[in-house]
N, C-alpha and C positions, 0 to 999 in steps of 0.2 A: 504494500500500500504506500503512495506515492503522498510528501508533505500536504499537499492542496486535498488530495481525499480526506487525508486523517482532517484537516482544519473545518475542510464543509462539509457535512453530512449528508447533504442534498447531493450535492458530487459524487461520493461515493455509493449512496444507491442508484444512480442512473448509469450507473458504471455498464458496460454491455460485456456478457460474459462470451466466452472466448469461445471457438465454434459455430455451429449452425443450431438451429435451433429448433428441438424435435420439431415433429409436425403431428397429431394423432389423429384429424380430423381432416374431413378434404376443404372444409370452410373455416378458413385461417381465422377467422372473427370467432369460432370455435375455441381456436388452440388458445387464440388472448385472452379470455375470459376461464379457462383454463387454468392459464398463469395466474391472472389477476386473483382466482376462487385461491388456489392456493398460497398464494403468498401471505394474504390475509387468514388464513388457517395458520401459518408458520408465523404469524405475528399475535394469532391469539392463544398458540401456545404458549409464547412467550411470557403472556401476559398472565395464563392462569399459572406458570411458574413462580412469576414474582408475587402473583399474591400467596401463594403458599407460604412462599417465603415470609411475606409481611403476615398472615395469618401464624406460622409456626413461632416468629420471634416475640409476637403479641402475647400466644399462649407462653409462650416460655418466660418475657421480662417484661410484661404489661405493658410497655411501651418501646420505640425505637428509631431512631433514627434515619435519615438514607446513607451515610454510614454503615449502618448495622446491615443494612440489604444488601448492598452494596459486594460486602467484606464477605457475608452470609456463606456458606458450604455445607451442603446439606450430607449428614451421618450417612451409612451406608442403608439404613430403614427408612429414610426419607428418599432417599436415591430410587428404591428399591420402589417406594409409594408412589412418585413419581413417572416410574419408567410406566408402571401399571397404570395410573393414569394416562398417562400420555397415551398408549397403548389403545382404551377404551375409546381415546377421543380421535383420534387417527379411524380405527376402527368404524367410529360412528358416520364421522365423515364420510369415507367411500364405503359405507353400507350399499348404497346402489350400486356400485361399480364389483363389489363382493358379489351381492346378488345376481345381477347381469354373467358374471363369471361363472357361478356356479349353474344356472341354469344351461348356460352353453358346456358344460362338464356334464348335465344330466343328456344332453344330445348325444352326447358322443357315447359309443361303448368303450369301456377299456380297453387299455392296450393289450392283456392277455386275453379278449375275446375276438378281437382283433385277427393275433397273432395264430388260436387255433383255429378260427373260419379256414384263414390261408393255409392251414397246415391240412385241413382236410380239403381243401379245392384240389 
């Protein structure tokens, strides 16, 4: 990261990442919206991290500082509470996209019914 990134923050997110850039959809207004759905998912994970945070340090010394958030490093049962969270919330999110999936896995037969059709063709 380059002096002028670190100094404007506006700078540094419009930064263009290096590569091309998937495509999943044949309607590029598609894939932006896309982006845009998740960046805001990855910025409100962000957020229900730091409230943890400010909720865990609240519970533990009644009060705190941004300091105290700041500095904060969550024990390995709070990491662990965390990941599981994060997990659920990920999860809930592409519940459609889960779903869509597994219905196209109920299409299909397995690969071992697959494999003996061709063995007795």
């Amino acid at each position: 990261m380059d002096d002028a990134t670190r100094l404007d923050p506006i700078l540094g997110a419009n930064r263009k990442a290096k590569g091309k850039r998937p495509a999943y959809f044949d309607d590029p207004a598609l894939d932006r919206m896309l982006s845009i759905l998740m960046a805001v998912a990855g910025e409100l994970a962000v957020v229900r991290e730091r409230l943890d945070t400010v909720e865990r340090l609240l519970e533990a010394k009644g009060t705190l500082a941004r300091a105290d958030i700041e500095r904060y490093a969550p024990d390995r049962a709070a990491g662990e509470e965390r990941g599981l969270m994060m997990r659920a919330y990920v999860a809930r999110i592409l519940r459609g996209v889960q779903q869509d999936m597994e219905a196209l896995e109920e299409l299909e037969p397995p690969i071992e019914e697959v494999v003996a059709d061709l063995a007795r063709s």
